[in-house]
C-alpha positions as CSV (number, residue, x, y, z in Angstrom):
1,X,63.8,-53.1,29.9
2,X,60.6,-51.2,31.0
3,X,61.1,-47.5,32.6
4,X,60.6,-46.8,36.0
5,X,59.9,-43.6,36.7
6,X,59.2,-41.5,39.8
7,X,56.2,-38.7,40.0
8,X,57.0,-36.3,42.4
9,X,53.7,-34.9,43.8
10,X,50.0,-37.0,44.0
11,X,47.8,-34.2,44.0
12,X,44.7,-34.5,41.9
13,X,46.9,-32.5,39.0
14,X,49.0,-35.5,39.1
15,X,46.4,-38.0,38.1
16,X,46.5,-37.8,34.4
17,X,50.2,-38.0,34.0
18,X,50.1,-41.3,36.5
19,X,47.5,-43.0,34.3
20,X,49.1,-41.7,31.1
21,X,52.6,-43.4,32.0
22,X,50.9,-46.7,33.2
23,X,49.1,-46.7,30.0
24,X,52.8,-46.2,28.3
25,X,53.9,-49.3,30.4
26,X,56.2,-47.5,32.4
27,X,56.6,-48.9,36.3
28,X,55.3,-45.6,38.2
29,X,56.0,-44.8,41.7
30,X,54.5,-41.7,43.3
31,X,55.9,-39.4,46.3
32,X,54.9,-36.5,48.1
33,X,53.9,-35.8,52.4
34,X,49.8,-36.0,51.3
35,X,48.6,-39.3,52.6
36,X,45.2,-38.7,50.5
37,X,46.5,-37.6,47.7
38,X,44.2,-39.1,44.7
39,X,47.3,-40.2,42.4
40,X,48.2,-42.1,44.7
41,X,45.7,-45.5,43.7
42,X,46.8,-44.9,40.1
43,X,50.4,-45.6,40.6
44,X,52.5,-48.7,40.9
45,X,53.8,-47.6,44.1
46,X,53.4,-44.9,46.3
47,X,55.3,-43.3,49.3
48,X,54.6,-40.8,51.6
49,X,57.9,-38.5,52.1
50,X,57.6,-34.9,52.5
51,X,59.4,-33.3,49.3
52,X,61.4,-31.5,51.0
53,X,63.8,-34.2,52.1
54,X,65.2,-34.5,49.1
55,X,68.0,-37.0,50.5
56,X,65.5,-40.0,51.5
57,X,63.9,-39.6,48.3
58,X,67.0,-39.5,46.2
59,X,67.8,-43.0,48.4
60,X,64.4,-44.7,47.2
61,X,65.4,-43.9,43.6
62,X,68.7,-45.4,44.1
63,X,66.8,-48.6,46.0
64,X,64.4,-48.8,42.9
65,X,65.9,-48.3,40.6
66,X,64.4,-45.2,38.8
67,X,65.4,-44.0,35.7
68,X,63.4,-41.0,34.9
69,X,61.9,-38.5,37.6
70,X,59.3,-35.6,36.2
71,X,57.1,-33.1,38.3
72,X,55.4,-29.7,37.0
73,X,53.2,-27.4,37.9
74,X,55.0,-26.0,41.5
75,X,58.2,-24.1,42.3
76,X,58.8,-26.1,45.4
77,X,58.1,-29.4,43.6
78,X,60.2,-28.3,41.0
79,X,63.1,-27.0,43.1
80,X,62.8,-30.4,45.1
81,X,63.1,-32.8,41.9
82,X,66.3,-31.2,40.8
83,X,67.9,-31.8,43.8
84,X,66.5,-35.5,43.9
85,X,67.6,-36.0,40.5
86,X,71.2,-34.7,41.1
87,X,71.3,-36.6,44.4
88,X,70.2,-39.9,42.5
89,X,72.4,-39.6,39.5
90,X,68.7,-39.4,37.0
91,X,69.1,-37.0,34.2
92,X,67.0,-33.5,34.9
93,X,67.0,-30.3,32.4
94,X,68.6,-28.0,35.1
95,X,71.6,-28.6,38.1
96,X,71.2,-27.2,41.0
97,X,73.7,-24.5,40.5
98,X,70.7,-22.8,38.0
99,X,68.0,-22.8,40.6
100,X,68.7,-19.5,42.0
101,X,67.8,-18.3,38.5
102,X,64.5,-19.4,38.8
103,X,63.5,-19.8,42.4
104,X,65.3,-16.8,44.2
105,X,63.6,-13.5,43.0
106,X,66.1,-11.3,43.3
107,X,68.7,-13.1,41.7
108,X,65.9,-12.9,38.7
109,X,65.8,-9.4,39.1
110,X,69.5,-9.2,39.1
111,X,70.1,-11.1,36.0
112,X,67.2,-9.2,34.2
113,X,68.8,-6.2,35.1
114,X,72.1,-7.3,34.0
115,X,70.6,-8.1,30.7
116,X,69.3,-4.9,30.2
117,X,65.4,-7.0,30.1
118,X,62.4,-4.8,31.4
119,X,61.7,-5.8,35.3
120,X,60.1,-3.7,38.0
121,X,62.4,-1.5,40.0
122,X,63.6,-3.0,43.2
123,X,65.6,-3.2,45.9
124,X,66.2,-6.2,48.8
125,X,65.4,-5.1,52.5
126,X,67.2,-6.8,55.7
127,X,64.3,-7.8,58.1
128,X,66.4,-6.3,61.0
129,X,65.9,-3.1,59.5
130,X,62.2,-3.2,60.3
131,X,63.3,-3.7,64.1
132,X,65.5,-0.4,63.8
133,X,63.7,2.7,65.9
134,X,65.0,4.7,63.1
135,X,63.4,1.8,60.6
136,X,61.4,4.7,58.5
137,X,64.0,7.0,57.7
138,X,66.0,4.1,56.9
139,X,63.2,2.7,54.2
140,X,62.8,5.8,52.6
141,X,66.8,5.9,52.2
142,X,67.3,2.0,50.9
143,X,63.7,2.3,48.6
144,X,64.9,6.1,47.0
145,X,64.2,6.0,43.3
146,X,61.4,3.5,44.0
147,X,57.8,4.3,42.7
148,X,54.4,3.8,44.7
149,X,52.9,1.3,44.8
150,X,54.9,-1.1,45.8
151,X,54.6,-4.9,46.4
152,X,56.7,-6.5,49.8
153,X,57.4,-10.3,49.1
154,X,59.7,-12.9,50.4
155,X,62.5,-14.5,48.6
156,X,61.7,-17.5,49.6
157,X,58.2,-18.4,49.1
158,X,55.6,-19.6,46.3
159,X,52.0,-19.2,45.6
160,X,51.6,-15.6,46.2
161,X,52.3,-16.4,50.2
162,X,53.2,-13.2,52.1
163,X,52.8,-10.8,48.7
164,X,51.3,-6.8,50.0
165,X,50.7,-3.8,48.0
166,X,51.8,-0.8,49.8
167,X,50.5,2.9,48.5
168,X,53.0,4.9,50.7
169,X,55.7,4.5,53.2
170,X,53.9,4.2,56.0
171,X,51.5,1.3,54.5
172,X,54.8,-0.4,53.7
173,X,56.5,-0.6,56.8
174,X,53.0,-2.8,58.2
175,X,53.3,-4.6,55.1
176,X,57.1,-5.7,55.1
177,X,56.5,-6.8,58.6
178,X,54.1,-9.1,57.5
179,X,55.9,-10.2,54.9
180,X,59.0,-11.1,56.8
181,X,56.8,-13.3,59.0
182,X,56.4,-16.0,55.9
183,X,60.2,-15.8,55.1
184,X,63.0,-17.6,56.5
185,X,65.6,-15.5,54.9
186,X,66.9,-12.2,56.5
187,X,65.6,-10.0,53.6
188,X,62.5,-9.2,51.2
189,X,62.0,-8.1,48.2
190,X,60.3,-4.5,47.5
191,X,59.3,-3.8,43.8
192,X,57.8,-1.4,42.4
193,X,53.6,-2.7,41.7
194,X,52.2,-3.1,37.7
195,X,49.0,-3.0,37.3
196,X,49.0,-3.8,33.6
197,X,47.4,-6.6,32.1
198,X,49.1,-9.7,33.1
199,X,50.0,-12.9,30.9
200,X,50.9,-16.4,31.6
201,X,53.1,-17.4,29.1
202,X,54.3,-21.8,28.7
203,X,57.2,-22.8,26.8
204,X,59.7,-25.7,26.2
205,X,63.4,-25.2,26.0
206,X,64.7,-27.0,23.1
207,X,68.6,-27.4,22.3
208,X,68.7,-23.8,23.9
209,X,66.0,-22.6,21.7
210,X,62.9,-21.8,23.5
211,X,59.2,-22.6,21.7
212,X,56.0,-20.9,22.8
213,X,53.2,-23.1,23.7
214,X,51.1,-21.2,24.6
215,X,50.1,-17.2,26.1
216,X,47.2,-16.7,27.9
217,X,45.2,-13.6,29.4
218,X,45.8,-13.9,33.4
219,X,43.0,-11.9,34.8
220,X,42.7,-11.0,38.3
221,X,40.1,-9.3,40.7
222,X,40.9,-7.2,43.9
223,X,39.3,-8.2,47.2
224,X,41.2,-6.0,49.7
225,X,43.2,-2.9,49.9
226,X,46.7,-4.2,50.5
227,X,46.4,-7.3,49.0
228,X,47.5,-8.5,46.2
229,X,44.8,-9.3,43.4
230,X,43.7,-12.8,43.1
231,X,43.4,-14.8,39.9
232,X,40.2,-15.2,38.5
233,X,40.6,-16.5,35.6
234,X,43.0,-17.7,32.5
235,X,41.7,-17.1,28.9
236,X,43.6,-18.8,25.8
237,X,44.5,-17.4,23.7
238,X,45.7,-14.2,24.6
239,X,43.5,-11.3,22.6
240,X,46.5,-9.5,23.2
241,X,48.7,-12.1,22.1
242,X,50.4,-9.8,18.5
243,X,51.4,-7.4,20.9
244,X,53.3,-9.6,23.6
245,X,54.8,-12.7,22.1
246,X,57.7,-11.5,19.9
247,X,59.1,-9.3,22.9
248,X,58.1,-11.9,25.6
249,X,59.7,-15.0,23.4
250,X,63.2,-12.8,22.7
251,X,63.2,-11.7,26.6
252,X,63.0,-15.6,27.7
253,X,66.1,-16.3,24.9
254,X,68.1,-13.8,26.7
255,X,67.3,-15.4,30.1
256,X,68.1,-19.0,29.3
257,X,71.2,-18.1,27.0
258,X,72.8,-16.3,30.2
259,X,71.4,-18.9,32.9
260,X,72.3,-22.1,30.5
261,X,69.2,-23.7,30.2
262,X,69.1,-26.1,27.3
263,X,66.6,-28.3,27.7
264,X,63.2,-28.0,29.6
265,X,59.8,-26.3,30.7
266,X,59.9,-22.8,30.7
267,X,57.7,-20.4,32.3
268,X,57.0,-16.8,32.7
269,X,54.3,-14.0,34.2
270,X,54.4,-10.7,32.6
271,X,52.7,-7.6,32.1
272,X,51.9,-5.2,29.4
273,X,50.9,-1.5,29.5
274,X,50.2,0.0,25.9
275,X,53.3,2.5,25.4
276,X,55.3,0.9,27.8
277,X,56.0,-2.7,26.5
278,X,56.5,-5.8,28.6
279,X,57.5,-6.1,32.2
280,X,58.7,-9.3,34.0
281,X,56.9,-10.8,37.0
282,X,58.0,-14.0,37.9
283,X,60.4,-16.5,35.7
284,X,59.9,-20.5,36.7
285,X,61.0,-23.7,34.9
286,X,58.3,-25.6,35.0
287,X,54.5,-25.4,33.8
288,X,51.7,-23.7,35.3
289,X,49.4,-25.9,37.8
290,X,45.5,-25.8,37.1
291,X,46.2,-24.6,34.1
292,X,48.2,-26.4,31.5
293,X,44.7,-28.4,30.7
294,X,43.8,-25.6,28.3
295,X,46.7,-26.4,26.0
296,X,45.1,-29.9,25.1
297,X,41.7,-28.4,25.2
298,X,42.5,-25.0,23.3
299,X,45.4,-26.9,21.1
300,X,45.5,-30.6,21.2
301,X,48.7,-30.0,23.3
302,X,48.8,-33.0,25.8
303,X,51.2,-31.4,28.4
304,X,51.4,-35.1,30.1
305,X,52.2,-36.7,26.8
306,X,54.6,-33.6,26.2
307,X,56.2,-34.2,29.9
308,X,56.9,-38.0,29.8
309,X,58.1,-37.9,26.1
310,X,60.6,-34.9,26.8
311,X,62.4,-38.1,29.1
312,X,61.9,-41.1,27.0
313,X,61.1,-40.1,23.0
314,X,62.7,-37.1,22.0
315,X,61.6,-38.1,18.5
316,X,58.2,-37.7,19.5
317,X,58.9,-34.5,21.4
318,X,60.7,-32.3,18.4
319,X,57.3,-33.9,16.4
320,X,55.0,-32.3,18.6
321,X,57.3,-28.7,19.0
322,X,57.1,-28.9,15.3
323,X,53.8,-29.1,14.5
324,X,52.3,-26.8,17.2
325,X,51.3,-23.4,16.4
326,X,49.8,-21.2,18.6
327,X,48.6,-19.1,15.9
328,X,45.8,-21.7,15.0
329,X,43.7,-22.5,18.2
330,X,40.7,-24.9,17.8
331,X,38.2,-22.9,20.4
332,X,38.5,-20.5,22.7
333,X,39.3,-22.1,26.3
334,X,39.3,-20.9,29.9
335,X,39.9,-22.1,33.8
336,X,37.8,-19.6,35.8
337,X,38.8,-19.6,39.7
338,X,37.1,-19.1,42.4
339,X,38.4,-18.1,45.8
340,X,37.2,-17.1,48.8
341,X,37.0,-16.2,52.9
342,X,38.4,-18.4,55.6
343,X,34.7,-19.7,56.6
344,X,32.8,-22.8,56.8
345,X,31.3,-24.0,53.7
346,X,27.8,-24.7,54.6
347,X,25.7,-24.5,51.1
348,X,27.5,-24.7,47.7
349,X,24.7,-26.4,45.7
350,X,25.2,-23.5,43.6
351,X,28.3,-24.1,42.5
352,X,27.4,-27.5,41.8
353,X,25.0,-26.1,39.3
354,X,27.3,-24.0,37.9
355,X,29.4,-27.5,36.9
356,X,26.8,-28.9,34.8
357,X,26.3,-26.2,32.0
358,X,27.3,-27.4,29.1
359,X,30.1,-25.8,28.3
360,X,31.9,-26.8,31.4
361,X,34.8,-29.7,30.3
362,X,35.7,-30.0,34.2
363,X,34.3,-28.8,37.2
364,X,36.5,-29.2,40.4
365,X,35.0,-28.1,43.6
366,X,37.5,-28.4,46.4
367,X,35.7,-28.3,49.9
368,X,33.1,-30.4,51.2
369,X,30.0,-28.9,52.8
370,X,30.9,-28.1,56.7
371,X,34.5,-27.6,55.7
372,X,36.0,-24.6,56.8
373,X,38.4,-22.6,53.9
374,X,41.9,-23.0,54.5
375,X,44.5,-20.4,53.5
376,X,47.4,-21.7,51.8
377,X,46.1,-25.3,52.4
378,X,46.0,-28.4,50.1
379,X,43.0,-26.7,47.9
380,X,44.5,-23.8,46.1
381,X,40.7,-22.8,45.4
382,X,37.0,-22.9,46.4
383,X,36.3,-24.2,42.9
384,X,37.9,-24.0,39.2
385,X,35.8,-24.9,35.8
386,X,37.5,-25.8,32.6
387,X,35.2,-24.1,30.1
388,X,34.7,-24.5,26.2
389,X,33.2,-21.7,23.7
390,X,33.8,-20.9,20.1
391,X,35.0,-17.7,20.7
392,X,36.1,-14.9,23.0
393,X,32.8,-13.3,22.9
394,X,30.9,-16.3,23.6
395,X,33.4,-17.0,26.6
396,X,33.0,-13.7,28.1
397,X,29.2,-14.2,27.8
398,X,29.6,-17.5,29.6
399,X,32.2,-16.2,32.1
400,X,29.6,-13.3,33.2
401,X,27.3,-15.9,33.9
402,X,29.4,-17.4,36.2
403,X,30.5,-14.5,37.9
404,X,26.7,-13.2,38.4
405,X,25.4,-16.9,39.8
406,X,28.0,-18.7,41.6
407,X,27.3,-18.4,45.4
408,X,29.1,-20.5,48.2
409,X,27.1,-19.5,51.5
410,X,28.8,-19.9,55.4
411,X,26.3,-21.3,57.5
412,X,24.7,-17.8,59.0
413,X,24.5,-17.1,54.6
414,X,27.4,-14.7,54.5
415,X,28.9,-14.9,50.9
416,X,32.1,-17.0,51.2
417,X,32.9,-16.3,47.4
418,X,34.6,-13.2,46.4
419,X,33.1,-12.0,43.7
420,X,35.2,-12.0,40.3
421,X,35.4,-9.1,37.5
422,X,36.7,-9.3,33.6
423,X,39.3,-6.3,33.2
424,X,38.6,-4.2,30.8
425,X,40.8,-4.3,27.9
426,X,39.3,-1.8,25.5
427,X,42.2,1.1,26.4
428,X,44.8,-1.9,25.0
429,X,42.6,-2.7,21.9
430,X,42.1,0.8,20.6
């Protein structure tokens, strides 16, 4: 009987996995709320249903029959499928019960704390208090034993939506009111702020047992004081990768051995100060979006092949956990980002050039010229390249190239781009 499997989310990422379980034979329906999105004319069928009503799409799995549902690369998406897959009765690695482990950020906190795991310090903040007269003698009480900086984010939100650093008290009471504005809930979150090198870190959770696919240098630039740095680009392998991944891979055994994860992607941002170890960031169960390209390129890790053989070969899938090694990359791969200010996009030839060197794999420019940038729209980015090099040297070469020409003009020539930095990691490497 041939599979018939759902694909929550059409967005370009989507496209590969679409084609890749057509080409497996497998009858392939698509659903998210974007009417455009380009997965869409790949697929079998394809529905436009916001994600977030879980209940109407948990119906059209019962109507068709679906046997298999998969998504990646987004909390929300992620969140959503679990509940679809519960609703519908289609096997899923986690139950609802477990989400609060991996989408509520406090309850993280919590249970790292609990487990005695390294996290920022933090403490939960009722929105009403920010209404109080008396609201900053009250802060300074709730946030005593609290280091500056701090970061104010909601508990409810995903891709970095709402996130502030705050050097003193009185910074943080203009930044938790902005904050609360993108939350629904009737708290934040207040943490104390790392600004240690960061990682993203892949892995699959096998019988309970998790394996590392992949760690990778998360490097970010900052634009504006009080904002939080954006990403700039993702370098695999980590150069940093024999001091984080024995502590990182025993912190994320701990995690799933208390939440009772067993099967399933497993994901996790860190940071790492030399002396001071590893510090948690933010723990999600599924893979990172615009990103998990550079396992296939870095690897020969197919994370779609990987994804739709974790629900219908697990023969195939311990084959593939078993023969990866992280240790033994084939080239040194990166995705540099680019983002930018809410203008019109009147000149990004450019950028365009940028896309044709030769050690670009895939260029992916978001806007069209006369567009106007969107925050927290469809397009996560102005532009992202998938880039190729033999080495780390010959990357950063490359990736100060980019960083020196890439120019996206408004139309009065006012820089749209911000303009993107490589940290410097020689204090770590001495």
């Amino acid at each position: 009987m041939k599979h018939r499997l759902l694909i929550l989310g059409t967005l370009g990422e989507f496209v590969q996995l679409v084609c890749k379980a057509r080409e497996k034979g497998y009858y392939t329906i698509v659903c998210d709320g974007y009417p455009d999105g380009p997965a869409r004319e790949f697929a079998d069928e394809a529905y436009q249903i916001p994600v977030t009503d879980t209940e109407k799409i948990a119906e059209l799995c019962r109507e068709k029959k679906i046997d298999g549902i998969i998504t990646s690369f987004s909390d929300l998406l992620l969140e959503c499928m679990v509940k679809i897959a519960d609703r519908a009765g289609i096997p899923c690695y986690l139950k609802p019960e477990q989400l609060p482990w991996y989408r509520d950020k406090s309850r993280t906190r919590e249970l790292l704390q609990e487990l005695g795991l390294p996290t920022p310090g933090f403490q939960k903040i009722p929105t009403a208090v920010l209404k109080d007269p008396d609201r900053k003698l009250r802060l300074k009480e709730l946030l005593k034993g609290l280091r500056y900086p701090v970061v104010s984010k909601p508990l409810d939100k995903y891709g970095s939506r709402g996130i502030y650093i705050s050097e003193n008290l009185e910074e943080l009471i203009k930044a938790a009111e902005k904050t609360a504005e993108f939350s629904d809930m009737p708290e934040i979150l207040v943490e104390e702020y790392n600004d240690g090198y960061e990682f993203n870190m892949m892995t699959w959770v096998r019988n309970g047992k998790v394996h590392v696919i992949s760690i990778a240098d998360r490097e970010k630039t900052s634009v504006a004081k009080g904002e939080i740095p954006v990403s700039t680009r993702n370098v695999y392998p980590s150069r940093l990768m024999s001091e984080v991944e024995k502590p990182a891979t025993e912190l994320l055994q701990a995690y799933v051995k208390k939440t009772g994860q067993k099967e399933g992607a497993l994901s996790m941002q860190f940071f790492w100060k030399l002396g001071e170890g590893i510090q948690v960031c933010e723990i999600a169960a599924r893979f990172f979006g615009y990103e998990h390209e550079l396992t296939d390129m870095v690897y020969g890790f197919n994370m779609e092949e990987f994804l739709l053989a974790s629900l219908y070969d697990q023969e195939k899938l311990d084959r593939i956990l078993a023969e990866h090694d992280i240790h033994k990359p084939q080239c040194c791969g990166a995705v540099i980002y680019f983002q930018g200010r809410l203008l019109t996009i009147a000149d990004q030839s450019a950028a365009v050039r940028l896309g044709q060197k030769k050690e670009v794999q895939k260029p992916w420019i978001f806007y069209e010229e006369g567009e106007t940038v969107i925050e927290h729209g469809p397009n996560p980015y102005l532009a992202l390249y998938y880039v190729k090099t033999e080495n780390r040297q010959e990357m950063d070469r490359l990736t100060q190239e980019f960083y020196r020409d890439m120019h996206i003009l408004d139309p009065s020539g006012k820089e749209v781009a911000y303009q993107n930095q490589i940290p410097d990691y020689t204090p770590a490497e001495k």
